[in-house]
VEXDRENBA-526670 format. One line per 10 residues: number of its first residue (from 1); their letters; for each residue x, y, z of C-alpha. Coordinates in nm, 3 decimals, padded with zeros to 5 digits. Layout:
BEGIN
NUM) a) X:Y:Z  ...
END
This chain:
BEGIN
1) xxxxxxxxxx) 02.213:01.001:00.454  02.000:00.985:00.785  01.773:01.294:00.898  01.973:01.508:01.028  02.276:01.405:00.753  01.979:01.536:00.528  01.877:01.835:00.705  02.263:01.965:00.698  02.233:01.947:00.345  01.926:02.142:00.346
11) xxxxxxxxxx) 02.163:02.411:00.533  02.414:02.417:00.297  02.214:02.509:00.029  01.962:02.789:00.209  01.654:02.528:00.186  01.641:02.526:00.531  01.379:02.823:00.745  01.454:02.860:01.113  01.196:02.947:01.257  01.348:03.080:01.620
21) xxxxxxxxxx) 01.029:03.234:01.787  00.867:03.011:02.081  00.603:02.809:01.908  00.308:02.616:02.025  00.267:02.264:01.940  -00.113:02.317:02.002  -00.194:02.450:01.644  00.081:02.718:01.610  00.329:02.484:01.478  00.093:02.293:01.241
31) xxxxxxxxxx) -00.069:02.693:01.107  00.322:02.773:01.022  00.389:02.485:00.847  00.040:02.530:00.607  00.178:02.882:00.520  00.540:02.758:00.416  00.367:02.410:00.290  00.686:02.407:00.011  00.935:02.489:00.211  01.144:02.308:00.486
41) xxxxxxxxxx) 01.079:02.417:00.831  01.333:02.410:01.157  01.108:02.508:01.472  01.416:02.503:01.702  01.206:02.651:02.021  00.877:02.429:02.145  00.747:02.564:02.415  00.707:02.303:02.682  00.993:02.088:02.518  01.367:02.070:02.440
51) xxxxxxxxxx) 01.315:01.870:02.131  01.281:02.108:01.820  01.072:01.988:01.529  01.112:01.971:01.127  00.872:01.963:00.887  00.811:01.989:00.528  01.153:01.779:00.404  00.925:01.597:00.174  00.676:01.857:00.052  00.846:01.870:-00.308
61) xxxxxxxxxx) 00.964:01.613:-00.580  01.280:01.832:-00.568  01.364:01.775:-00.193  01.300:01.423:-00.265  01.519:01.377:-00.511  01.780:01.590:-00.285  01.740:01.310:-00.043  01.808:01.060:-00.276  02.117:01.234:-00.479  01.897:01.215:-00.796
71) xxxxxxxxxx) 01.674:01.416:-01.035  01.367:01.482:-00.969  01.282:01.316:-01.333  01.456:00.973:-01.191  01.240:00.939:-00.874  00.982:00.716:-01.079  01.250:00.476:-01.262  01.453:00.493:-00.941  01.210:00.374:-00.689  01.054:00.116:-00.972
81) xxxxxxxxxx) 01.380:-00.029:-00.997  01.460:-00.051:-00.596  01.134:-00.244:-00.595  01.243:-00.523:-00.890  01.575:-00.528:-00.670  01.517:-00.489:-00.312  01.864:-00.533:-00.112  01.938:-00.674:00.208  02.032:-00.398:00.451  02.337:-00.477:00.701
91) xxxxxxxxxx) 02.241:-00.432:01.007  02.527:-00.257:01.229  02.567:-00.109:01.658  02.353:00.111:01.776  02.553:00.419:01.875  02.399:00.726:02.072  02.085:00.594:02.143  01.958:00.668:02.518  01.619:00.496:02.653  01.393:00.748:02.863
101) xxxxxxxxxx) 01.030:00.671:02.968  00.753:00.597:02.774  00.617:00.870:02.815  00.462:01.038:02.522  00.419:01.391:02.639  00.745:01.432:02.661  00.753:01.489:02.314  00.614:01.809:02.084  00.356:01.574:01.919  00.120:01.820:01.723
111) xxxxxxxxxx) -00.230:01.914:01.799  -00.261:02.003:01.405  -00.676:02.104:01.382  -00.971:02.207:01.651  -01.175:01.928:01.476  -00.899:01.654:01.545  -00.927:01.360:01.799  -00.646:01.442:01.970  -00.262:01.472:01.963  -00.150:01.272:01.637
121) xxxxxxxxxx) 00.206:01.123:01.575  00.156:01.144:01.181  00.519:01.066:01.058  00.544:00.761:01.225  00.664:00.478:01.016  00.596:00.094:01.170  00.789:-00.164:01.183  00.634:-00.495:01.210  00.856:-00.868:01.203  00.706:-01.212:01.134
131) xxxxxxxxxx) 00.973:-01.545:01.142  00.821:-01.599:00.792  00.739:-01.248:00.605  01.051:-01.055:00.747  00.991:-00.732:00.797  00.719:-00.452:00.723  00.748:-00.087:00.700  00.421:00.098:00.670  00.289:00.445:00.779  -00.005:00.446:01.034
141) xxxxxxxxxx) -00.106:00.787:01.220  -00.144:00.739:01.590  -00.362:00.932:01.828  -00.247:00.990:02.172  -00.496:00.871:02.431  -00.306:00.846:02.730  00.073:00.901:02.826  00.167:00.582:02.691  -00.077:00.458:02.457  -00.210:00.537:02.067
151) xxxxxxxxxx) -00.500:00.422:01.901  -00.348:00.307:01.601  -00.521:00.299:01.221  -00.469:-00.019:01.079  -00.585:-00.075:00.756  -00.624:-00.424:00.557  -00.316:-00.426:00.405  00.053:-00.543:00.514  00.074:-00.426:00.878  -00.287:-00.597:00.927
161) xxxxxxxxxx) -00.180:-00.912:00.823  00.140:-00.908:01.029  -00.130:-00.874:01.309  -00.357:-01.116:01.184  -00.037:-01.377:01.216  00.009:-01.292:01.576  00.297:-01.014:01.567  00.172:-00.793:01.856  00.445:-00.619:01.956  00.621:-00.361:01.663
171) xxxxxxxxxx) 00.838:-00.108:01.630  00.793:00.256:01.584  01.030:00.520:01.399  01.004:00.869:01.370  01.257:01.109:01.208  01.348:00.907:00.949  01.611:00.914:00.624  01.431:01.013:00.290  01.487:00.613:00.146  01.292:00.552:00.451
181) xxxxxxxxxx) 01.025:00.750:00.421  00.937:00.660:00.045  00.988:00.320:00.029  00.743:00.266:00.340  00.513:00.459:00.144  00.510:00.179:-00.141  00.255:-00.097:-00.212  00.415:-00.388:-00.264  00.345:-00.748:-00.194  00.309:-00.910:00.133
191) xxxxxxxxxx) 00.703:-01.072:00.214  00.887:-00.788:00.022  01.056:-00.550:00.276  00.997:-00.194:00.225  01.326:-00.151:00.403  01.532:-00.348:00.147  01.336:-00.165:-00.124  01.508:00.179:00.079  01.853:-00.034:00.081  01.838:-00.023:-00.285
201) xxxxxxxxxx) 01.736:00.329:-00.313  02.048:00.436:-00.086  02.218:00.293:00.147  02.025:00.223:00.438  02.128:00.063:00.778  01.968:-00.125:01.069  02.016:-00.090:01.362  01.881:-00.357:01.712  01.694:-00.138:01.981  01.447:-00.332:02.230
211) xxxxxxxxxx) 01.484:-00.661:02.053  01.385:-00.527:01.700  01.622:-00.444:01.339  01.459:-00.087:01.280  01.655:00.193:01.063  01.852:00.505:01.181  01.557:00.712:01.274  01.606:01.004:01.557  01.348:00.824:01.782  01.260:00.489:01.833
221) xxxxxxxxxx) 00.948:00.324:02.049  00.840:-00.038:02.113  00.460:-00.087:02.131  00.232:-00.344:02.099  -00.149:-00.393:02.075  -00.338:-00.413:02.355  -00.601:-00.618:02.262  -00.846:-00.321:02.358  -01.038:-00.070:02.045  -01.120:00.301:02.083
231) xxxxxxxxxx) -01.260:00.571:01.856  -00.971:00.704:01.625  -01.028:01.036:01.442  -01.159:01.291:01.374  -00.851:01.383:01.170  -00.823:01.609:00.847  -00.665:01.335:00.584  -00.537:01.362:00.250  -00.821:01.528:00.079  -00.806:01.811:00.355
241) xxxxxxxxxx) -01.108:01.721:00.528  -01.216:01.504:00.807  -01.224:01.135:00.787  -01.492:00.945:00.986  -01.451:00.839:01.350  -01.324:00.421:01.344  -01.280:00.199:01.623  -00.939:00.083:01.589  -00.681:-00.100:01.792  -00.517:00.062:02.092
251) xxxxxxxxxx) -00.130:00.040:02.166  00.062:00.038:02.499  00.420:00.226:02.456  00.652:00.017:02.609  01.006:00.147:02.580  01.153:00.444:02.389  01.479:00.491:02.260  01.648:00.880:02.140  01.935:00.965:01.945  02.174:01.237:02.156
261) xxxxxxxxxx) 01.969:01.594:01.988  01.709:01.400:01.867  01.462:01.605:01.625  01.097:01.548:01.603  00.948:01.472:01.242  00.608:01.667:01.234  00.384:01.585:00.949  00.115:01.802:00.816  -00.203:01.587:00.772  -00.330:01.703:00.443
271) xxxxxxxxxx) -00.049:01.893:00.343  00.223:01.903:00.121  00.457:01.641:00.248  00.179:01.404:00.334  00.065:01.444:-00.058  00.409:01.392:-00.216  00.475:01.069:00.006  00.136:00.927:-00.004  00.103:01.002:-00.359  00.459:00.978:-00.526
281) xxxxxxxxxx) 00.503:00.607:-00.422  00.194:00.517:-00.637  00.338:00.631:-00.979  00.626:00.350:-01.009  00.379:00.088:-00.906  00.135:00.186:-01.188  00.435:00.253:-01.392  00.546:-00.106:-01.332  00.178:-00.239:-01.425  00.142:-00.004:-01.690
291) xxxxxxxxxx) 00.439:-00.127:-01.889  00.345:-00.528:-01.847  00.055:-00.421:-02.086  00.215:-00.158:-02.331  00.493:00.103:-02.325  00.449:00.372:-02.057  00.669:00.685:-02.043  00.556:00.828:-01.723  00.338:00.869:-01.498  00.182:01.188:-01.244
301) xxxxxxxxxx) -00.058:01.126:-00.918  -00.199:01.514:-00.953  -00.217:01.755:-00.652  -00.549:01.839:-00.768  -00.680:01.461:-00.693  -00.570:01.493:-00.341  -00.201:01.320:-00.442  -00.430:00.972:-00.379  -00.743:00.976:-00.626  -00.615:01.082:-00.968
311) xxxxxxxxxx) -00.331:00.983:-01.251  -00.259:01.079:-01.554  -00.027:00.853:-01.782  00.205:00.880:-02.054  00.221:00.574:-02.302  00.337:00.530:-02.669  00.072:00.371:-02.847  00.162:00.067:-03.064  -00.181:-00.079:-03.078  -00.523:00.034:-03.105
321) xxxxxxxxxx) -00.621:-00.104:-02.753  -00.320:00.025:-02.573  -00.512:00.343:-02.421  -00.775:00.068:-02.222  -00.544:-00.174:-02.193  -00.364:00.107:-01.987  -00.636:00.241:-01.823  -00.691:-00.082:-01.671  -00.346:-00.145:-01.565  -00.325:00.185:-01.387
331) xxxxxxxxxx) -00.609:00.111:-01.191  -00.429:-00.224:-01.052  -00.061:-00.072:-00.993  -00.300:00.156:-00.766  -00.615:00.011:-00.592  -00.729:00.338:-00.442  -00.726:00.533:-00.825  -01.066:00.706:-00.896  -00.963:00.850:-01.226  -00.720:00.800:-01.502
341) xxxxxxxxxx) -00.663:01.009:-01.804  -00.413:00.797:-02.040  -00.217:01.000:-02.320  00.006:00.948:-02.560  00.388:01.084:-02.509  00.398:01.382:-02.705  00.125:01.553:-02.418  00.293:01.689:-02.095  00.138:01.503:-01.796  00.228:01.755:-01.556
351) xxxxxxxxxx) 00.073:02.036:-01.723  -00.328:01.995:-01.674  -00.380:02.244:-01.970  -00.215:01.964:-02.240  -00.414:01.712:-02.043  -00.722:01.895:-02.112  -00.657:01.969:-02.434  -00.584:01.630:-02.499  -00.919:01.561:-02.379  -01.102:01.826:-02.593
361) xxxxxxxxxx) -00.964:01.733:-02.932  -00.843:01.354:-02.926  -01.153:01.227:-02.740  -01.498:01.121:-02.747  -01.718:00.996:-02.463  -01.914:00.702:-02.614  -01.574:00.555:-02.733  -01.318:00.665:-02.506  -01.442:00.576:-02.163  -01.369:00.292:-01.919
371) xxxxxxxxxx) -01.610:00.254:-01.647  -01.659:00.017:-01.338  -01.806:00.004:-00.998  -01.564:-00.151:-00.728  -01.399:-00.073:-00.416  -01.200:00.204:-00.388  -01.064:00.432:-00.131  -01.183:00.519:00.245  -01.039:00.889:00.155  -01.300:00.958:-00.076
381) xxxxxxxxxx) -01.618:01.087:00.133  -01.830:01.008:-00.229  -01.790:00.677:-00.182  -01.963:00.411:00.058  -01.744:00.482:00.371  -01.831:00.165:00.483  -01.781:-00.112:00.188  -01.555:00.145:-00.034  -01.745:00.096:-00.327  -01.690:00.427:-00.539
391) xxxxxxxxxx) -01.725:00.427:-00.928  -01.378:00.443:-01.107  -01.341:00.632:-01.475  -01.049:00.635:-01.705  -01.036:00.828:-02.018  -00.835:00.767:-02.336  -00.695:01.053:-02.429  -00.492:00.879:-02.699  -00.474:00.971:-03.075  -00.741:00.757:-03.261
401) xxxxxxxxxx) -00.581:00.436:-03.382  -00.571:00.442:-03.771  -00.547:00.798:-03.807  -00.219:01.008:-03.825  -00.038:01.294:-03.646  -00.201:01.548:-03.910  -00.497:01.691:-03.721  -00.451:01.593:-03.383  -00.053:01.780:-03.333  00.046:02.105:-03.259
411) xxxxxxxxxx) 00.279:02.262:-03.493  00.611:02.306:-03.372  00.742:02.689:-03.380  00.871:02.743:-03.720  01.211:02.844:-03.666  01.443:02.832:-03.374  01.480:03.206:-03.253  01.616:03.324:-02.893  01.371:03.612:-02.830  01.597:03.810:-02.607
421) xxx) 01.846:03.871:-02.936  01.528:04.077:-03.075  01.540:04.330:-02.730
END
């Protein structure tokens, strides 16, 4: 199911706001879509453009799981398992693709805050080849510095190493299917394709534009470093406020390639959607990491740790150092985690009033605490912005080993009533 495959589903089932009223890409856009953060948005008139714009298709674990044809419960086990068994895509003809200049402001790329750099393309996902490694799908956000270039943020991961190796010219996709999307959000290791991780989430095709295998996405571009830096930034990230100002690399736009009613994919920086695809990806990886060391049942990046920073995991405790054991664990399926609170399985993760009362009656601070000084990540304005060094905490929320369920478990409600047959 491509984008707008995706966004006809939305349709169908009233998901879907139009928003008809001429709209501004110069904050208007990016205000409307921090009111209706939850909700899909269709802007179908742009002033200055003929190219309407979505946003929001991602802002919930339910649309996700739309996009996917799953439960919203399955994403974790889902997307864990794609990553054990990434699969090939098939690459197949291009069809409806038209190439126009490269020309960026041609197209309604948002102007989200006053405090921003610039114009930021903040959906776009890369595509980077190497004859050895394959292929690499990674988000970067792009500011627009002149009609055809970006200064690009690159940061010491995948994408950086494709660069490192000599692969200066990429691929750019925007309006992409939900498989897409969350699979180019995923850590994984350097050689495993993010887009055969997407394959195995749902079937996911490539397609040859400009000389590169990118997926089905509404627009296409071909860039490639210029050798040149500029500042990038200011720009409101993940924690909803402004990260520093970088040098980073600049890109030239080469050639762009649109699908016939192509629809721009705007991305909120610091809202909902950015949260659940930044953040989402995270939990199978510590899942996977989790479970090497112990039995875990689930795992939640929280909204209130900026979707990036904080976790809170579900294990069932078979030994007396499974809590640490999983604290640790969680803290490499996720190099950027700040805090961890590990409970046992009878506590619901994704209600922070268990989690806290986990915390108040099953745990005590000179025992229960795992702490270490190491780097972390460049979204957390506590830290050293420059080396990343941040202190990282997890707590062990877990039932003392030794004792039993009396004392430490709620009763369960004595008898088994429907309250409505009482009215």
């Amino acid at each position: 199911m491509d984008l707008r495959s995706f966004l006809r589903l939305l349709d169908e089932k009233g998901l879907l706001t139009r928003v008809r009223r001429p709209v501004d890409t110069r904050y208007e856009i990016s205000s409307l879509i921090r009111l209706r953060n939850d909700r899909p948005l269709f802007f179908e008139n742009v002033k200055g453009y003929s190219m309407p714009v979505i946003a929001n298709i991602c802002s919930t674990r339910e649309l996700v799981a739309l996009g996917l044809g799953i439960k919203p419960e399955e994403i974790i086990t889902r997307l864990a398992w794609a990553i054990d068994n990434p699969k090939e895509p098939e690459v197949v003809a291009a069809e409806g693709y038209r190439e126009v200049p490269a020309d960026l402001t041609k197209f309604p790329i948002l102007l989200h805050y006053p405090l921003d750099g610039g114009p930021y393309i903040s959906s776009g996902v890369v595509i980077a080849r190497d004859p050895e490694l394959g292929l690499n799908a990674s988000f970067h956000r792009m500011m627009v510095i002149e009609k055809d270039k970006v200064v690009v943020r690159v940061l010491p991961r995948d994408f950086d190493a494709f660069l490192k190796r000599g692969n200066r010219e990429f691929a750019i996709c925007i309006g992409n299917s939900i498989p897409v999307l969350l699979a180019a959000a995923v850590s994984v290791e350097l050689g495993k394709s993010e887009l055969s991780i997407a394959n195995a989430l749902a079937e996911t095709n490539l397609i040859q534009l400009g000389g590169h295998r990118v997926p089905e996405a509404e627009i296409v571009m071909i860039a490639e470093m210029t050798g040149e830096e500029h500042d990038e930034g200011p720009f409101v990230d993940l924690t909803e406020i402004a990260d520093i100002v970088r040098k980073q690399p600049v890109a030239k736009i080469k050639r762009i390639f649109v699908r016939g009613g192509a629809v721009y994919h705007a991305l909120l920086p610091g809202g909902l959607e950015h949260k659940t695809l930044m953040g989402m990806p995270r939990e199978p990886t510590i899942f996977r990491e989790v479970n090497r060391v112990c039995e875990c049942k689930d795992v939640y990046i929280t909204p209130g740790g900026c979707s990036w920073l904080h976790a809170v995991v579900s294990i069932k405790k078979r030994a007396p150092d499974d809590g640490k054991k999983a604290i640790e664990a969680a803290f490499r399926g996720h190099k950027s985690l700040k805090h961890v609170w590990v409970v046992d399985d009878d506590i619901d993760i994704h209600n922070p009033q268990e989690v806290e009362w986990a915390m108040a009656t099953r745990f005590q601070g000179d025992r229960d605490i795992v702490m270490k000084r190491e780097p972390g990540s460049s979204l957390d304005p506590s830290s050293d912005m420059k080396t990343r060094m941040t202190t990282k905490m997890g707590f062990d929320l877990t039932i003392p080993w030794g004792d039993t369920q009396k004392g430490f478990s709620k009763p369960e409600v004595p008898m088994k009533l429907n309250f409505d047959d009482y009215l």
